[in-house]
C-alpha positions as CSV (number, residue, x, y, z in Angstrom):
1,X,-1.7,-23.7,60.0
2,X,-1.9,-20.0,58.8
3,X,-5.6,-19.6,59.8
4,X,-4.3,-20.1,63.2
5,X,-1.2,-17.6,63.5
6,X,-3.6,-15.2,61.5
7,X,-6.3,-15.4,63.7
8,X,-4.0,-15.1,66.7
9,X,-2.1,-12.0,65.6
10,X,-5.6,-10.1,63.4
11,X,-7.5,-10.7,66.4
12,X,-6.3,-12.6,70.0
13,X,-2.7,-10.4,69.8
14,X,-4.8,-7.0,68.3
15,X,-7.6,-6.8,71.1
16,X,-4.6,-7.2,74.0
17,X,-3.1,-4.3,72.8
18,X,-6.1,-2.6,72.4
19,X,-7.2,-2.7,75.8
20,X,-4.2,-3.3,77.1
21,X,-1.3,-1.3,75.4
22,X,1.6,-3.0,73.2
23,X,4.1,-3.6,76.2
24,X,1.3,-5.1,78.7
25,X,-0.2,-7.1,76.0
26,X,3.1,-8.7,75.3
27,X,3.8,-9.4,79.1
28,X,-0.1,-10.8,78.9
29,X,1.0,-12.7,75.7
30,X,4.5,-13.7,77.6
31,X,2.8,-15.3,80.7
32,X,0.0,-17.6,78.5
33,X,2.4,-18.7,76.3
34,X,4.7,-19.8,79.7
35,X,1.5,-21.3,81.3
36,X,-0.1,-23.1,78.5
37,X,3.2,-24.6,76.8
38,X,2.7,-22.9,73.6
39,X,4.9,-21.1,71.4
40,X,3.2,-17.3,69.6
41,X,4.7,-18.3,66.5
42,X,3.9,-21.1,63.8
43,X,0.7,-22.1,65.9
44,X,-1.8,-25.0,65.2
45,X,-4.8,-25.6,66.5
46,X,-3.9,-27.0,70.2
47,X,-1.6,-24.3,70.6
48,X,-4.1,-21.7,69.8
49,X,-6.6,-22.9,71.8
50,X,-4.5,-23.3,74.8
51,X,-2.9,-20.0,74.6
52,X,-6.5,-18.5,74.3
53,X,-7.8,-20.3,76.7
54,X,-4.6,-19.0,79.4
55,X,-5.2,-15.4,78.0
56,X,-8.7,-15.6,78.9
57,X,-7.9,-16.7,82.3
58,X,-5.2,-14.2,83.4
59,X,-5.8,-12.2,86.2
60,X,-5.2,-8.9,84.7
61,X,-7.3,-9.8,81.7
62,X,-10.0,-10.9,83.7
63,X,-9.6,-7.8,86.1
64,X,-10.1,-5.1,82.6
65,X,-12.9,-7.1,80.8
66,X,-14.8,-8.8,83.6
67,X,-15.3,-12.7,83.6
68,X,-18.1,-12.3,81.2
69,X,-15.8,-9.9,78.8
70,X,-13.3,-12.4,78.9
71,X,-15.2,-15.2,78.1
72,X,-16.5,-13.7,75.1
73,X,-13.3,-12.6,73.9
74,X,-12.5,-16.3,73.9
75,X,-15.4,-17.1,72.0
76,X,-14.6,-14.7,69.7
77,X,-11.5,-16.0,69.0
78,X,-11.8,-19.4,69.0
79,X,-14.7,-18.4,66.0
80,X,-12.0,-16.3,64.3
81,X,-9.6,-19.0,64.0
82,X,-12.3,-21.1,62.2
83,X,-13.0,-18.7,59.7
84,X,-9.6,-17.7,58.9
């Protein structure tokens, strides 16, 4: 279950603020975890992937990254919690 909540906050929770800064990233981070039902702490595997898959589909990440952006990003990170 660690792979998971590594892989969410080394690379899903990292990028958002990246691109996004640390307070918009948590407001991005806020409104998946509301949509998708899943907690940002002690994840699984369903959680993750939900929550990915609701970050990938929110408007404002979407909007900076482009559909295609965004859709690798989820790529990525699904492949990230694999490895970790």
């Amino acid at each position: 279950m660690g792979g998971y909540q590594d892989a969410f906050d080394n690379h899903v929770r990292t990028k958002l603020e990246a691109s996004f800064g640390k307070a918009v990233g948590m407001l991005i981070l806020a409104s998946a975890s509301n949509k998708s039902g899943a907690a940002t702490m002690g994840i699984g595997a369903e959680e993750y992937t939900r929550l990915c898959d609701a970050i990938a589909g929110d408007e404002r990440v979407v909007g900076m990254w482009g559909v295609s952006g965004a859709q690798d990003a989820l790529e990525q990170w699904k492949n990230a919690a694999e490895i970790s």
